[in-house]
Residue frames relative to the residue before (quaternion, step in Angstrom):
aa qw qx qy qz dx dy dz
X 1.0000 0.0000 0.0000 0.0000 0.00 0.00 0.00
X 0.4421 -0.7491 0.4531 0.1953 3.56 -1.12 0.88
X 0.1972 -0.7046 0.5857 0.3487 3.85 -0.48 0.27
X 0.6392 -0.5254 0.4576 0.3257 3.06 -1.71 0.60
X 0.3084 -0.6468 0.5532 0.4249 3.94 1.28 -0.60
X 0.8585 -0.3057 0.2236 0.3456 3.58 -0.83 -0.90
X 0.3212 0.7733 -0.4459 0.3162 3.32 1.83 -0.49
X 0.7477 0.3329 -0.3721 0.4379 3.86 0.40 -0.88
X 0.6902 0.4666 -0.3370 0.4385 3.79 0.47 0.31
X 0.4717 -0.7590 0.4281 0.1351 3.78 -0.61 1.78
X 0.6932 -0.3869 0.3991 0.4588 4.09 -0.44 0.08
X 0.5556 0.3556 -0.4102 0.6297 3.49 0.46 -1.45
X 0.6672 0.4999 -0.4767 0.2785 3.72 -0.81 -0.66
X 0.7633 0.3555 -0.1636 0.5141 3.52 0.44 -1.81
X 0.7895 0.3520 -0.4085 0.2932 3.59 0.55 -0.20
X 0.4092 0.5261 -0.4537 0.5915 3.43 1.72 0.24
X 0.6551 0.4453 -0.4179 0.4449 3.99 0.01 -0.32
X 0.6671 0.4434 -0.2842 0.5268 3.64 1.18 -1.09
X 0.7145 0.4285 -0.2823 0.4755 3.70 0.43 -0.30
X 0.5995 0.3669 -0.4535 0.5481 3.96 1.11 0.22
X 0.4686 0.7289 -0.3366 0.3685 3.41 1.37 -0.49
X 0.7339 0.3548 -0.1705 0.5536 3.03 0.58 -2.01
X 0.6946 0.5395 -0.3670 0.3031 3.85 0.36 -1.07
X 0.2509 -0.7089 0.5432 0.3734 3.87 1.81 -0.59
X 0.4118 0.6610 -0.6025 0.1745 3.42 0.35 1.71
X 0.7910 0.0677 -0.2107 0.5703 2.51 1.79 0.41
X 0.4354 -0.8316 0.3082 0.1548 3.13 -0.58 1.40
X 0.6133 -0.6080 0.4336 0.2574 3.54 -1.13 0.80
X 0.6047 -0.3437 -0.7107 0.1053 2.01 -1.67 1.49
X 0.6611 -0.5982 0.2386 0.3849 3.08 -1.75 1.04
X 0.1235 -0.7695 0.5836 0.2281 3.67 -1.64 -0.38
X 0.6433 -0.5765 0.2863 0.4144 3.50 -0.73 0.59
X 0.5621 0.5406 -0.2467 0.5753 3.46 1.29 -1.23
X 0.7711 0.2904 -0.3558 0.4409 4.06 0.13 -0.27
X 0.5211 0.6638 -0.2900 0.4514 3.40 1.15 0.00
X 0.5948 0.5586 -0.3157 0.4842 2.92 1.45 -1.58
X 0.5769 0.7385 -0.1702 0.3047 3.50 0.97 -2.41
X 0.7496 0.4750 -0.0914 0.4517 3.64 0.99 -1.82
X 0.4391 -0.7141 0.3940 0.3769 3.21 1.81 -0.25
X 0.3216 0.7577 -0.3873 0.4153 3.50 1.33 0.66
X 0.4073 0.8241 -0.3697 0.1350 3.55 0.37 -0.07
X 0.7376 0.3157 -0.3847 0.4563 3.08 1.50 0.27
X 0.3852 0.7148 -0.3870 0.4370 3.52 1.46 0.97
X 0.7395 0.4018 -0.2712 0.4670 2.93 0.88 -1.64
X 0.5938 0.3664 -0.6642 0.2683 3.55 -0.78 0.70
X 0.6281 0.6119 -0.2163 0.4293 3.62 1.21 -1.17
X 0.7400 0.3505 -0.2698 0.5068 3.91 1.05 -0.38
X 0.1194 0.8374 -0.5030 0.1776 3.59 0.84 0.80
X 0.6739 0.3392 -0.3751 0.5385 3.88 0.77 -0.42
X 0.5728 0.6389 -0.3341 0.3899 3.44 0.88 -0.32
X 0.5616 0.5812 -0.3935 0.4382 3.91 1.33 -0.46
X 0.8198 0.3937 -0.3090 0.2784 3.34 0.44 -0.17
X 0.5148 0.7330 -0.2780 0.3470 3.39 1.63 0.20
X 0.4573 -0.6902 0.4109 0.3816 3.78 -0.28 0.24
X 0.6785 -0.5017 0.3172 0.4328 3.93 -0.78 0.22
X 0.5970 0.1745 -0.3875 0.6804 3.86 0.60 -0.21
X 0.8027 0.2004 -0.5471 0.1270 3.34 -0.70 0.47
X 0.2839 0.6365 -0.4253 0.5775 3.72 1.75 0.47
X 0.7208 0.4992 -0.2645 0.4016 3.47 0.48 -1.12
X 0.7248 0.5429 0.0129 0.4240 3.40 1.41 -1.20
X 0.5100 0.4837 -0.3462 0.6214 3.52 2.03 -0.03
X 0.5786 0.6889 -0.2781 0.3365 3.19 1.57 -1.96
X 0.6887 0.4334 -0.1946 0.5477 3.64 0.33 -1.37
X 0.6199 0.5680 -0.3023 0.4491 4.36 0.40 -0.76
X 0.7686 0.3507 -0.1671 0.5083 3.18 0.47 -1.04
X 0.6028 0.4911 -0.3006 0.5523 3.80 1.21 -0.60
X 0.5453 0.5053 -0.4049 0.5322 3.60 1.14 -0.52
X 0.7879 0.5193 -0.2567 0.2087 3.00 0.22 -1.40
X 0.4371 0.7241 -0.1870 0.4996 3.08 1.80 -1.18
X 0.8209 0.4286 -0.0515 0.3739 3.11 0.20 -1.58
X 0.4550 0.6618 -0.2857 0.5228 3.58 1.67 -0.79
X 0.7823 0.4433 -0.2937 0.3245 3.80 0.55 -1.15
């Protein structure tokens, strides 16, 4: 089965997830429980390919996809 990737999450979403990111409220790679902690709870089921990346490269999809968004 394919994930949707990030499409099901709005800006306000990805730039709160990018700001606990950048701020090290939560620490790379991601976990459901620090998500939960960061007050994130309605992300963390939807960013599942994202747990296994390190913090500049979470940080680096985070900002792409907001570009990309933002580009249209």
């Amino acid at each position: 089965m394919q994930t949707p990737g990030l499409t099901h999450l709005n800006d306000k979403q990805l730039e709160r997830l990018l700001t606990a990111v950048h701020r090290d409220l939560v620490a790379c790679p991601l976990t459901p429980d620090q998500l939960m902690t960061a007050g994130l709870s309605d992300v963390y089921d939807r960013v599942g390919f994202l747990r296994g990346l390190d913090k500049p490269s979470v940080k680096a999809v985070l900002v792409a996809v907001l570009a990309e968004r933002r580009r249209r």
